[in-house]
NUDOLO-269188 format. One record per residue (C-alpha): residue number from 1; residue in one letter; x, y, z. Coordinates in Angstrom, 2 decimals, always signed. Layout:
REM NUDOLO-269188
  nr rest      c1      c2      c3
 NUM    A       X       Y       Z
...
***
This chain:
REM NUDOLO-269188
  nr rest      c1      c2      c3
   1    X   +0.00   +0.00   +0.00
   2    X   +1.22   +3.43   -1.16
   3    X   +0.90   +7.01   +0.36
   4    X   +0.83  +10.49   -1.06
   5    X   +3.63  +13.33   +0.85
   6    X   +2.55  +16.49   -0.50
   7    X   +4.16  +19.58   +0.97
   8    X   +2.77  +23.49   +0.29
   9    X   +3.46  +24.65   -3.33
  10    X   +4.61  +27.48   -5.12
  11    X   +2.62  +28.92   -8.58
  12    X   +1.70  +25.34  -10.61
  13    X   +2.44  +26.28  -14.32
  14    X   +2.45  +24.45  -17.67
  15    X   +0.47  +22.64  -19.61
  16    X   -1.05  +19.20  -19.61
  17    X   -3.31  +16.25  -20.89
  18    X   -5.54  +14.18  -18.13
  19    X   -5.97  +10.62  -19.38
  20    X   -8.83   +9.88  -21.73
  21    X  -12.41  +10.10  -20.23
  22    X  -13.12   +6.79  -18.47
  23    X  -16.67   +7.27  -18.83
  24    X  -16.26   +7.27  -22.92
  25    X  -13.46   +4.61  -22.60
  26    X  -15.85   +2.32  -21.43
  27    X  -18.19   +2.59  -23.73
  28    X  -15.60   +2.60  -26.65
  29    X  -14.71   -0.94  -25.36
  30    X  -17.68   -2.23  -25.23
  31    X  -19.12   -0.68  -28.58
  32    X  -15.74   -1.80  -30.54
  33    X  -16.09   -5.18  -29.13
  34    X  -19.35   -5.41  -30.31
  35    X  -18.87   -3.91  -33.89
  36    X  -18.43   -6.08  -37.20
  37    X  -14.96   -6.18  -37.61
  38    X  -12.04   -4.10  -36.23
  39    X  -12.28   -1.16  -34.81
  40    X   -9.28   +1.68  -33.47
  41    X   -9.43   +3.54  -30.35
  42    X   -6.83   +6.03  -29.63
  43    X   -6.30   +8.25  -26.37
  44    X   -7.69   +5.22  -23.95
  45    X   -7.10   +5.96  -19.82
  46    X   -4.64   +3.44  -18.18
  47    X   -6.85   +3.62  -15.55
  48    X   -7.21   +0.21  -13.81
  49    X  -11.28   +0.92  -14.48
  50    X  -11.09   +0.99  -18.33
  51    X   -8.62   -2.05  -18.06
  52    X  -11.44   -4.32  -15.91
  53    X  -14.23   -3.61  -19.19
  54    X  -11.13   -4.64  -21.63
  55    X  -10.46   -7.51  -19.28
  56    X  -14.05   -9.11  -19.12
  57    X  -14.74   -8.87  -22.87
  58    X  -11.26  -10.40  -23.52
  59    X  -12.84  -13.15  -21.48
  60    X  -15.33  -13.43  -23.56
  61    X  -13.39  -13.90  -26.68
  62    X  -12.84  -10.21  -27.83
  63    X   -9.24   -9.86  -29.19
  64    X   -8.32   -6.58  -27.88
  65    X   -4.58   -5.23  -28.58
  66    X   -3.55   -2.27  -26.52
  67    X   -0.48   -0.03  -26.94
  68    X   +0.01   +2.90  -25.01
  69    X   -3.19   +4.47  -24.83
  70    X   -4.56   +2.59  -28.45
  71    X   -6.29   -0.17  -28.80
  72    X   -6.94   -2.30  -31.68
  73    X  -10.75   -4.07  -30.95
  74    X  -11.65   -7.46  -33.08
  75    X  -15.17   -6.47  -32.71
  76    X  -17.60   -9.75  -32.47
  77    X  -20.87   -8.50  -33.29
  78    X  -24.02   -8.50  -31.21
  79    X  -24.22  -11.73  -30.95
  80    X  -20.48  -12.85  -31.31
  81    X  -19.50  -12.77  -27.47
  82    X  -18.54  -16.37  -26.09
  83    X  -19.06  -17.65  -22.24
  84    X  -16.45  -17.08  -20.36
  85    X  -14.44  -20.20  -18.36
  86    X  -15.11  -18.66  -15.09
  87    X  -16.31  -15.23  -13.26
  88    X  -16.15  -11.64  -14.89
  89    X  -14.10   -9.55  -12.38
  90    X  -15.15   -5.89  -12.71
  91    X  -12.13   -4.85  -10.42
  92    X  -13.43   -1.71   -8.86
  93    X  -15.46   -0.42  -11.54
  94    X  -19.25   -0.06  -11.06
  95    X  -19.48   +1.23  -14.62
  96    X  -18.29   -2.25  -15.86
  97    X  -20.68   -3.96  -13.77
  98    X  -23.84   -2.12  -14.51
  99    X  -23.27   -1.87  -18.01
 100    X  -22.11   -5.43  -18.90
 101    X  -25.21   -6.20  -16.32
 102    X  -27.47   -5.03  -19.17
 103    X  -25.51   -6.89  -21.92
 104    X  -25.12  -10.15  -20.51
 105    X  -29.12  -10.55  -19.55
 106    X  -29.68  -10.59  -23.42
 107    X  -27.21  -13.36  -23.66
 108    X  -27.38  -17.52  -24.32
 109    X  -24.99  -18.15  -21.93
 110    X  -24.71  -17.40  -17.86
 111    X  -22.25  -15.30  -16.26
 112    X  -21.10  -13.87  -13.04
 113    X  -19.70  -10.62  -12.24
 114    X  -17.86  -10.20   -9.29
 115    X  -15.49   -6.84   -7.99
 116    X  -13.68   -5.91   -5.23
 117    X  -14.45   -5.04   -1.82
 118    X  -15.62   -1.60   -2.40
 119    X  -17.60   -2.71   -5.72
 120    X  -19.17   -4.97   -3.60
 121    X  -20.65   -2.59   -0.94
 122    X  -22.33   -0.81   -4.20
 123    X  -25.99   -1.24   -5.22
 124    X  -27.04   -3.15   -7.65
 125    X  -30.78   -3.22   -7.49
 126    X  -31.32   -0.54   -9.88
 127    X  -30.05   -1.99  -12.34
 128    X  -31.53   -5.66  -11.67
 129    X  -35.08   -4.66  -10.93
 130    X  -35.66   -2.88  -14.61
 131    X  -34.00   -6.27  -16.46
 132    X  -35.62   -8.46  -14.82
 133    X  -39.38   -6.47  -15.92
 134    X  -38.00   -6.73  -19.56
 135    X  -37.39  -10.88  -18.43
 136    X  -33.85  -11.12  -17.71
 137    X  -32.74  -13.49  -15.17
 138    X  -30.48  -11.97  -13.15
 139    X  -30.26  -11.39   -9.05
 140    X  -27.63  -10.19   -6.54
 141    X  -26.80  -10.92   -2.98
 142    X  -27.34   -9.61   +0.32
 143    X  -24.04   -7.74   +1.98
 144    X  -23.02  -11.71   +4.02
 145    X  -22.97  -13.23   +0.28
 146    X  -26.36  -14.94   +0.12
 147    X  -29.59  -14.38   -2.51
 148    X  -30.55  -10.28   -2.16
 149    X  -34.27  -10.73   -0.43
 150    X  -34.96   -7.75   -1.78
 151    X  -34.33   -5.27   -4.30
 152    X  -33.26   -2.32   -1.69
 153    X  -30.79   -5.17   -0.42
 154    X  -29.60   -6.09   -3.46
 155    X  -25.01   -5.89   -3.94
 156    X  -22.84   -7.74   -5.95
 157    X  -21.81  -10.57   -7.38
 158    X  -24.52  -10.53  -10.01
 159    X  -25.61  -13.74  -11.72
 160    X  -26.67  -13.76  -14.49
 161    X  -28.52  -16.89  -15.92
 162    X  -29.08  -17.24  -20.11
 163    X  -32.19  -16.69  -21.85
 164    X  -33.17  -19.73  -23.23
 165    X  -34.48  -20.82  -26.69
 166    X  -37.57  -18.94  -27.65
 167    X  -36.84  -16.84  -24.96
 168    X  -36.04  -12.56  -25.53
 169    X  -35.92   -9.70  -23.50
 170    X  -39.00   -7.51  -24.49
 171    X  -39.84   -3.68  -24.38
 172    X  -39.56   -1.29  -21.33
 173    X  -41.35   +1.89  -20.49
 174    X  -39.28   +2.91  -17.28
 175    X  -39.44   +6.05  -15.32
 176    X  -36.03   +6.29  -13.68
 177    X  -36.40   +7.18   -9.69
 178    X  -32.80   +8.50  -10.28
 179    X  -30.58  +10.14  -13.16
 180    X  -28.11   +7.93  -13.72
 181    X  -26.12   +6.97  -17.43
 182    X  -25.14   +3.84  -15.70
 183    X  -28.83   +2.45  -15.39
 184    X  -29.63   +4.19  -18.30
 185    X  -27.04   +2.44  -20.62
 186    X  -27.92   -0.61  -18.87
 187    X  -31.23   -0.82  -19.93
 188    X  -29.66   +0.94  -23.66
 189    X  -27.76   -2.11  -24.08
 190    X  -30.29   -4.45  -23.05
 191    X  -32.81   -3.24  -25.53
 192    X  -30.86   -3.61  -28.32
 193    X  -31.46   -7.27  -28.39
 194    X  -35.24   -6.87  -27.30
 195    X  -38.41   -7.80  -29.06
 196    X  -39.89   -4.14  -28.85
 197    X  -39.30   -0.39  -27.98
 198    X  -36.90   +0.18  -25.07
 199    X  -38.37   +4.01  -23.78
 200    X  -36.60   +5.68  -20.74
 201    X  -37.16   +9.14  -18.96
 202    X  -34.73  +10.29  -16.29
 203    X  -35.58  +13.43  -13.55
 204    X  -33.09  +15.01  -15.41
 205    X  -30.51  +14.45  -18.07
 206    X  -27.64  +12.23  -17.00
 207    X  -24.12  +12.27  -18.74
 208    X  -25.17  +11.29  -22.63
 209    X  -22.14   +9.37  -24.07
 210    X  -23.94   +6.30  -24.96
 211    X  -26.88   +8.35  -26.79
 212    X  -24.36  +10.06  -28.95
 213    X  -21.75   +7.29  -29.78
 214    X  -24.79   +4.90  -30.59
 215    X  -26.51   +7.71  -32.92
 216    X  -23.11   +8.16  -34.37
 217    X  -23.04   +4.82  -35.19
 218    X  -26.53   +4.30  -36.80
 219    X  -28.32   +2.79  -34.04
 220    X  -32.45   +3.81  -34.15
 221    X  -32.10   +5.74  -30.96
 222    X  -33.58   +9.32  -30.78
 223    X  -33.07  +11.44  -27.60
 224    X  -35.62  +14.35  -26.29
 225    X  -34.47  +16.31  -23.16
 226    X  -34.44  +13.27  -20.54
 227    X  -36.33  +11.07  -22.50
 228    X  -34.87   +7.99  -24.89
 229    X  -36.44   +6.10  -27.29
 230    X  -35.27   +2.81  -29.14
 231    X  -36.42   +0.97  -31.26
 232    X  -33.83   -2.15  -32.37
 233    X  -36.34   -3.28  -35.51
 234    X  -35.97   +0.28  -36.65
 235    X  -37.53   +4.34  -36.97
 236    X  -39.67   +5.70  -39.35
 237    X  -39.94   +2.58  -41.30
 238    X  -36.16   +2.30  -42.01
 239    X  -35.56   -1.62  -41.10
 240    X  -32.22   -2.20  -38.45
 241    X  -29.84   -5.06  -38.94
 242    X  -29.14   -5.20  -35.51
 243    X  -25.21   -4.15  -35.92
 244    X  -22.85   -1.54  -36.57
 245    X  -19.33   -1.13  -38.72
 246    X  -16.03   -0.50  -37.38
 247    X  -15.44   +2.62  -36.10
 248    X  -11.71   +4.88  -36.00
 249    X  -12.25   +7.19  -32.41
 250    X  -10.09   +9.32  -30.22
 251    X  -11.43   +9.92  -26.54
 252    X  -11.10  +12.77  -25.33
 253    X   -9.64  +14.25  -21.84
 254    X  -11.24  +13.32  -18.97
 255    X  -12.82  +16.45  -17.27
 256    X  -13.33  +14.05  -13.95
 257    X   -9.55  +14.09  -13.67
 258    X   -9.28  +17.54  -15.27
 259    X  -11.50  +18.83  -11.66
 260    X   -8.33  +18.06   -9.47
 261    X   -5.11  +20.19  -11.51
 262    X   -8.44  +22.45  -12.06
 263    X   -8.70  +22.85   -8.47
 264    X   -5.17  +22.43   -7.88
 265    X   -4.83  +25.76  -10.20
 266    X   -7.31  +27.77   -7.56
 267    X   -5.95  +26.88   -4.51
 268    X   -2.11  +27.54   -5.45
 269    X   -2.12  +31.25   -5.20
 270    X   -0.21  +32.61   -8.58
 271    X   -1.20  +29.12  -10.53
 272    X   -1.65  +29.78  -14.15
 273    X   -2.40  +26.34  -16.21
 274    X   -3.87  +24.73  -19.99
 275    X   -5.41  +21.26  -19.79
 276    X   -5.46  +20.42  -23.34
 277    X   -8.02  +18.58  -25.05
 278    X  -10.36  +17.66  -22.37
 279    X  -14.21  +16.61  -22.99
 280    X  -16.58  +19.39  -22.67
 281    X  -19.83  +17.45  -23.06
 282    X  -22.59  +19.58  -21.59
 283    X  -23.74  +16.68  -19.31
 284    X  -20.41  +16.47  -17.91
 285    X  -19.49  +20.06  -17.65
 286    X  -21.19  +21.07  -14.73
 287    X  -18.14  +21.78  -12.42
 288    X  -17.04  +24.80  -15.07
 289    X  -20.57  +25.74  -15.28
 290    X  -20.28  +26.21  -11.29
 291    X  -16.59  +27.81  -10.97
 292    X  -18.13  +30.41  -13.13
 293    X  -21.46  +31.23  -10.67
 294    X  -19.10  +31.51   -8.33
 295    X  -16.30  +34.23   -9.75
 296    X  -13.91  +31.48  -10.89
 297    X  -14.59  +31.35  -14.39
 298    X  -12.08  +28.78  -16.62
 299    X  -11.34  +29.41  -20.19
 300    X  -11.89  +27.19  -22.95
 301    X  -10.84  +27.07  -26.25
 302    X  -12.61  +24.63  -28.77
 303    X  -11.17  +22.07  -30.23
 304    X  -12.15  +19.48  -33.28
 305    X  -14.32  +16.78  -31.92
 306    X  -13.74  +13.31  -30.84
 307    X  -15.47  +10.05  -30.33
 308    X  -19.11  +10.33  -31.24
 309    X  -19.44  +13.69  -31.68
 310    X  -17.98  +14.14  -28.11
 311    X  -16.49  +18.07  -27.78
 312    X  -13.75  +18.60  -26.45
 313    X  -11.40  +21.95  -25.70
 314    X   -8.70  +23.20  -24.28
 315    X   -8.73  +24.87  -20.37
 316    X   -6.62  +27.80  -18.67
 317    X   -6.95  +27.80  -15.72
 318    X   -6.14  +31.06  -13.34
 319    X   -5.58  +31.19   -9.60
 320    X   -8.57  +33.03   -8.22
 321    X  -10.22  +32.79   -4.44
 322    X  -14.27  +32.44   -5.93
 323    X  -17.11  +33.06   -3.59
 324    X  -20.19  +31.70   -2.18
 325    X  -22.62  +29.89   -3.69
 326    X  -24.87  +27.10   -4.03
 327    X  -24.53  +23.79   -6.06
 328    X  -27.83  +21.62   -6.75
 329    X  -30.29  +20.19   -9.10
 330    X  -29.54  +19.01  -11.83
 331    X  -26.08  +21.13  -12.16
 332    X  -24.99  +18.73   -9.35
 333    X  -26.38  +15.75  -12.05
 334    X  -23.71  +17.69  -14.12
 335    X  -21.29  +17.40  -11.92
 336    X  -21.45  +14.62   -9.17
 337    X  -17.91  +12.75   -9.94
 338    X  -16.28  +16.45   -9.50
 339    X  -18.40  +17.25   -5.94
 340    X  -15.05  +16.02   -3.93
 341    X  -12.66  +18.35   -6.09
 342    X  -15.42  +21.48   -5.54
 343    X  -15.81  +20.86   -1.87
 344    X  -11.46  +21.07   -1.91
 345    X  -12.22  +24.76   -4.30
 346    X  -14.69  +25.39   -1.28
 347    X  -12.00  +25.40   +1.42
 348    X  -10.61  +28.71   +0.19
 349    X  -13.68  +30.52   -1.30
 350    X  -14.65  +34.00   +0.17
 351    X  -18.01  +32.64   +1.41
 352    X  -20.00  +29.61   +2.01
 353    X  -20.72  +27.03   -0.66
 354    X  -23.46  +24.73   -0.37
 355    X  -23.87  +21.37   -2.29
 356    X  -27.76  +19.86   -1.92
 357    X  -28.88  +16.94   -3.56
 358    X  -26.07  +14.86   -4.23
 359    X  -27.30  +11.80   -2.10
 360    X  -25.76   +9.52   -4.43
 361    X  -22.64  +10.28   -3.28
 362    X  -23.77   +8.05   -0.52
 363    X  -22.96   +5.14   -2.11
 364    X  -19.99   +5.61   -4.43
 365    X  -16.57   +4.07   -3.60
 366    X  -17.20   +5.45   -0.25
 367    X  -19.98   +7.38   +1.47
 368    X  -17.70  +10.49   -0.31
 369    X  -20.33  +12.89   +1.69
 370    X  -19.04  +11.78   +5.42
 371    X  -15.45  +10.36   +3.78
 372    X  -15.13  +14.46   +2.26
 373    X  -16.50  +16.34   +5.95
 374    X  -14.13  +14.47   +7.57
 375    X  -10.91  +15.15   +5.03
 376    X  -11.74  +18.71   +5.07
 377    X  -12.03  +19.18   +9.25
 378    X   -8.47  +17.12   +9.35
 379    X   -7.28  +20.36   +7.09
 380    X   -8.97  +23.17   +9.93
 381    X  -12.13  +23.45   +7.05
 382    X  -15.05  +24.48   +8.93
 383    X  -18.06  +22.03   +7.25
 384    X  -21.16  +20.71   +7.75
 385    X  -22.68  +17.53   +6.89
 386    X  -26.04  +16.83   +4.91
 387    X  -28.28  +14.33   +4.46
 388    X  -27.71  +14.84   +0.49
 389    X  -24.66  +17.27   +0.84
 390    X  -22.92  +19.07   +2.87
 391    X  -22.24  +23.73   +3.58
 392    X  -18.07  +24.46   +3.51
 393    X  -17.07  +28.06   +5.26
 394    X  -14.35  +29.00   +3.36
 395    X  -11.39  +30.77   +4.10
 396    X   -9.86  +28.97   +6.73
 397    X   -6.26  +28.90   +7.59
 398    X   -5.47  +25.45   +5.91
 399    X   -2.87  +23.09   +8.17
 400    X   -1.55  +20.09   +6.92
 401    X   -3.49  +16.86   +7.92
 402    X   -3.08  +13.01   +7.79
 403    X   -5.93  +11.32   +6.23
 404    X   -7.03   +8.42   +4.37
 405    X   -8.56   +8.10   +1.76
 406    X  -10.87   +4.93   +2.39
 407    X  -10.28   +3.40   -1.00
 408    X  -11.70   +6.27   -2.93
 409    X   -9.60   +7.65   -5.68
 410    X  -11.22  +10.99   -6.04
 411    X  -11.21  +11.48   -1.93
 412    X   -7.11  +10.71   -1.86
 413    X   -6.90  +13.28   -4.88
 414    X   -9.08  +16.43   -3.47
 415    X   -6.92  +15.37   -0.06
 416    X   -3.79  +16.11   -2.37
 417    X   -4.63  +19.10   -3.80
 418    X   -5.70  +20.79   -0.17
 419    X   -2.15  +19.78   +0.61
 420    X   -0.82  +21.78   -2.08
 421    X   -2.37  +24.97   -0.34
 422    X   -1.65  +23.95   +3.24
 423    X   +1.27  +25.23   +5.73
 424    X   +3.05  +21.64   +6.94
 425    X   +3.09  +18.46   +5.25
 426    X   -0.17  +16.33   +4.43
 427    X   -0.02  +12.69   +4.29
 428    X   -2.36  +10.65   +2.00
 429    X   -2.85   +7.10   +3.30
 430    X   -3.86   +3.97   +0.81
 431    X   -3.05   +6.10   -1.97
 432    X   -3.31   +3.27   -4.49
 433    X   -6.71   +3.61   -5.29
 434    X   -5.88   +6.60   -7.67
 435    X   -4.73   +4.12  -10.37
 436    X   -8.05   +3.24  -10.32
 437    X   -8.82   +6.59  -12.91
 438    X   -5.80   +8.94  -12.74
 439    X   -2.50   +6.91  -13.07
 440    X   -0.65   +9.41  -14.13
 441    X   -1.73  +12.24  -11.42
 442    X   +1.61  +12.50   -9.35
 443    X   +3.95  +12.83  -12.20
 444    X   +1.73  +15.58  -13.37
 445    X   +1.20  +18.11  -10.78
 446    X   +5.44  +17.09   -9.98
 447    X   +5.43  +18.44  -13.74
 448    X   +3.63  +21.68  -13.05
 449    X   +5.74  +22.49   -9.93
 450    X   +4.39  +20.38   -7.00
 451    X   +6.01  +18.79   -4.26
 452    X   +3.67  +16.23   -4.13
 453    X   +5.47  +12.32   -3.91
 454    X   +4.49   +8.44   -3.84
 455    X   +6.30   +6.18   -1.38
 456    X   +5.33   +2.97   +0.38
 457    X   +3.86   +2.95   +3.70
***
């Protein structure tokens, strides 16, 4: 196990790439894999996340070559993917889980996806109750390892049992109780092996990656607001052969990691930074959206765009102490991976900044809510916990702390970055975990000017 010394900074300078969007790399994987013949991703994370979804379709006889941050994908076809000679291990990644969830329940062969001990605290009934009302045969278990009673009790491992002959997955009306692009793809994914109209409607607009890269690539899917609509025998009379060519894409930055040099930038009085290339998708972008309510606006210059019709753009990034405000609705929707790296921006805002609705931080790699009050007390931040959120006083005399970072990559990295701005040294225990999206992190904020370090505990 690894820790993070990080000692107070001078001006961070220079510019930088985060590693491709994980989100998007995901989905790249999967949709490559499933294509009709090869396909060529370039600008892939080496996040340990993206490597779990390349690892389980591997396992499933998808040739996938990867080189740096390309990947060459033998793609199968729908209905090309082979059982696998023993468990699919998502590794820590809840976005493998949910998503091959809803591929596998279309399937003639059974599975089992299985993680690791954070993965398995996460829940999985809201993705299992929707399959199994299209007829997928798939249940979870209970947090001691035995069949989930019930839906609300519902974790990891999945199994997944095959459809058998005769059998298909039908057509789904489904009001989401929750945005989320992971259920939402889920039930994408199912549908595109289903006997009728798959027809979702979120609260509000989750992250839309899947909508775009499956338009992009001729799928009859058609998006209005926060509703989706497809229909795998076709639209407007045009017949679908269930399938899709191979596809050339380049992902795009990652503005999930971008958040953390972001804030790194703000806290770091005379910081002056570009992060090139990064995804601006506007159901991603709702951290920038925020900085600029609150006085810290960041710069971005457009660039050509990348996978799917993704856009992407370059950021400069000033040091600037922003101000009060409040963060909720759906711009925390827009935003809810980033929360941890805006409560760190919080800690030296002229004000109070308040972040409602944002219960499902509750349940991500850790409860990031209580994991995030406690990282920023340990640093002399004045905070209060929420049921769905939490109020930060600002302006506080930061001190170097000890913390941990209970298995949560984005908690160890907003703990680095309020290191950067405190007087002492901070210590980041279990550091690992950053791997898990952000690799490359250390070497890049040493390459902007930080005294930041990874040693063995």
């Amino acid at each position: 196990m690894s820790r993070l010394i990080v000692q107070k900074s001078g001006p961070l300078r220079g510019r930088v790439q985060v590693p491709g969007d994980k989100s998007i790399g995901h989905r790249a994987i999967l949709f490559g894999s499933l294509a009709r013949g090869r396909c060529h991703v370039r600008g892939l994370s080496h996040g340990e996340d993206n490597l779990s979804t390349v690892a389980c379709m591997r396992a499933m006889g998808v040739n996938v070559e990867l080189a740096g941050d390309r990947a060459i994908i033998d793609g199968v076809g729908l209905r090309g993917l082979s059982m696998p000679s023993g468990v699919l291990d998502c590794g820590n990644s809840g976005t493998t889980m949910r998503l091959l969830a809803g591929l596998l329940s279309a399937q003639r062969f059974g599975t089992r996806l299985v993680g690791d001990a954070s993965l398995t605290r996460r829940p999985m009934g809201r993705v299992v109750g929707p399959l199994r009302a299209r007829g997928a045969h798939i249940g979870g278990s209970d947090k001691d390892g035995r069949p989930a009673p019930t839906l609300e009790k519902c974790y990891p491992p999945l199994s997944v049992a095959p459809l058998v002959e005769g059998e298909q997955l039908t057509g789904i009306e489904y009001d989401m109780p929750v945005a989320s692009a992971q259920v939402k793809t889920c039930l994408i994914l199912s549908g595109l092996y289903a006997s009728g109209p798959t027809a979702l409607r979120e609260p509000v607009l989750s992250r839309d990656h899947t909508e775009r890269m499956l338009i992009s690539l001729g799928v009859p899917l058609r998006t209005a607001g926060s509703m989706v609509y497809l229909d795998p025998e076709g639209l407007d009379g045009a017949k679908w052969d269930r399938g899709w060519d191979p596809f050339e894409w380049e992902v795009p930055g990652d503005v999930s990691s971008a958040a953390f040099p972001i804030a790194a930038a703000l806290l770091v009085e005379g910081s002056e930074i570009t992060i090139e290339g990064v995804g601006t998708n506007p159901t991603r972008t709702g951290l920038l959206d925020m900085l600029r309510l609150i006085g810290a606006p960041v710069e971005q210059e457009t660039r050509d765009e990348a996978a799917g019709g993704e856009p992407r753009a370059d950021l400069f990034v000033k040091h600037v102490r922003p101000r009060g405000g409040l963060a909720a609705g759906e711009l925390v929707v827009r935003m809810i991976d980033e929360v941890p790296a805006l409560c760190a921006i919080a800690a030296v805002s002229r004000g109070t900044i308040e972040i409602r609705d944002a219960e499902e931080l509750r349940v991500k790699e850790s409860d990031r809510i209580a994991t995030m009050a406690g990282v920023l007390r340990a640093f002399g931040v004045s905070c209060e916990e929420l049921a769905d959120g939490m109020r930060i006083e600002g302006g506080a005399k930061l001190r170097g702390a000890t913390v941990t970072s209970q298995g949560d990559h984005r908690i160890a990295m907003s703990a680095a970055v309020l290191g950067l701005a405190a007087e002492g040294t901070t210590v980041v225990e279990d550091a690992d975990c950053i791997a898990t999206s952000f690799p490359t992190f250390v070497p890049l904020l040493k390459g902007l000017g930080a005294d930041v370090r990874l040693e063995e505990s």
